[in-house]
C-alpha positions in Angstrom: 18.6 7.4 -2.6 16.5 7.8 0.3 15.0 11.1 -1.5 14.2 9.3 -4.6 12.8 6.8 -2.5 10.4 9.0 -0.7 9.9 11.3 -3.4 8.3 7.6 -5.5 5.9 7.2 -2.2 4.5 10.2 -1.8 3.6 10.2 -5.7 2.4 6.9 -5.4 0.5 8.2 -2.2 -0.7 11.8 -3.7 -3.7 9.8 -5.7 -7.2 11.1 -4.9 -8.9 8.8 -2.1 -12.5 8.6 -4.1 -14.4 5.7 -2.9 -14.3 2.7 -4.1 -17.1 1.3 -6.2 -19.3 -1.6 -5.2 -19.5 -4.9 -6.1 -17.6 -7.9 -6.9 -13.9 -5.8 -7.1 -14.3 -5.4 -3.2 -14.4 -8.7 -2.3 -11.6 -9.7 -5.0 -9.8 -6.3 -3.0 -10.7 -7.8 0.8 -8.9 -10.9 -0.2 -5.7 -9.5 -1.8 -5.3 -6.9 1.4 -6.0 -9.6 3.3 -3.3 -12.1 2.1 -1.0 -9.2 2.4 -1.9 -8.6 5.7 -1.3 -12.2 6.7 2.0 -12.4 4.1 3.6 -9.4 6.3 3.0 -11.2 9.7 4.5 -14.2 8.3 7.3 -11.7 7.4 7.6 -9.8 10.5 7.5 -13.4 12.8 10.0 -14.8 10.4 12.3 -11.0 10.8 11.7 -11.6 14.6 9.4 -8.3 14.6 6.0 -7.4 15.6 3.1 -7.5 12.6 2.5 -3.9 11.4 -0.9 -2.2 12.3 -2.3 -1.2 9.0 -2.7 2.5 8.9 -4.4 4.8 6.3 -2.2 7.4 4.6 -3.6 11.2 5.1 -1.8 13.5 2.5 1.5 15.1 4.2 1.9 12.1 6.5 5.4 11.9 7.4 6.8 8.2 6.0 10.4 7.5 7.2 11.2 5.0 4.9 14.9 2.6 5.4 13.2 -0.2 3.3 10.6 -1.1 1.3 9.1 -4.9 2.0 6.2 -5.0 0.2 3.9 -3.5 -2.6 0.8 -4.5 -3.3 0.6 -5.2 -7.6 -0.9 -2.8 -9.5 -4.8 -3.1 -10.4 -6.0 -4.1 -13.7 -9.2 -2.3 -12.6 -10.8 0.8 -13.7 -11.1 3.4 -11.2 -9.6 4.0 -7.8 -8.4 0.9 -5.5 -6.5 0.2 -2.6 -2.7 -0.3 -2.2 -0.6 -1.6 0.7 2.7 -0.9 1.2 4.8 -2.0 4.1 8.4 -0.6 4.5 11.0 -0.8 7.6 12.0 2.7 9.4 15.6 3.2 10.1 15.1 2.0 13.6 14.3 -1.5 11.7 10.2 -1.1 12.9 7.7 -2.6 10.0 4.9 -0.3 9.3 2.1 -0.4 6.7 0.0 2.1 5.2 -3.3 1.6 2.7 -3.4 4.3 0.4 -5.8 4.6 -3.1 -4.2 4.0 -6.6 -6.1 4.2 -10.1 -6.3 1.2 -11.8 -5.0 0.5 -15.2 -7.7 -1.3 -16.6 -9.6 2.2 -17.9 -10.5 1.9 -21.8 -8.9 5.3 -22.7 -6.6 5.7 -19.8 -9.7 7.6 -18.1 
């Protein structure tokens, strides 16, 4: 399990970091991380833990993943966006990483 666990991350993770285009998507963007941000500290002070530092995901960065918590939704965007997802190591620790995902929104799945 925990294979096919980290095997769906690092898939999920292995997406191209382009930039992000401008405009009105990155505020709509700011306030969803943000609200995620603020939904995991409720979490963590509801679990008893400390709030996870969000960090950004580098390709081959070691995730040891016991739990997944949260997952930002998928984009109805086109192009690349960012994606939270905070997960619990086996020592029961909340982290959270930022990674890029493509959208879904694309005419043409492009």
């Amino acid at each position: 399990m925990k294979a096919f666990q980290t095997g769906l991350v690092i898939s999920l993770l292995a997406v191209s970091s382009f930039a992000m285009a401008e405009g009105g998507a990155d505020r709509v963007f700011g306030r969803m991380l943000q609200s995620n941000e603020k939904a995991m500290a409720q979490y963590a002070e509801a679990q008893g833990k400390a709030a996870p530092a969000v960090k950004h995901y580098k390709y081959g960065m070691k995730l040891d993943i016991a739990k997944v918590v949260s997952v930002t939704p998928s984009s109805s965007a086109c192009g690349v966006v960012p994606a939270r997802m905070t997960y619990e190591d086996p020592q029961g620790e909340l982290h959270t990483i930022e990674y890029r995902v493509q959208g879904f929104g694309c005419p043409h799945g492009g």
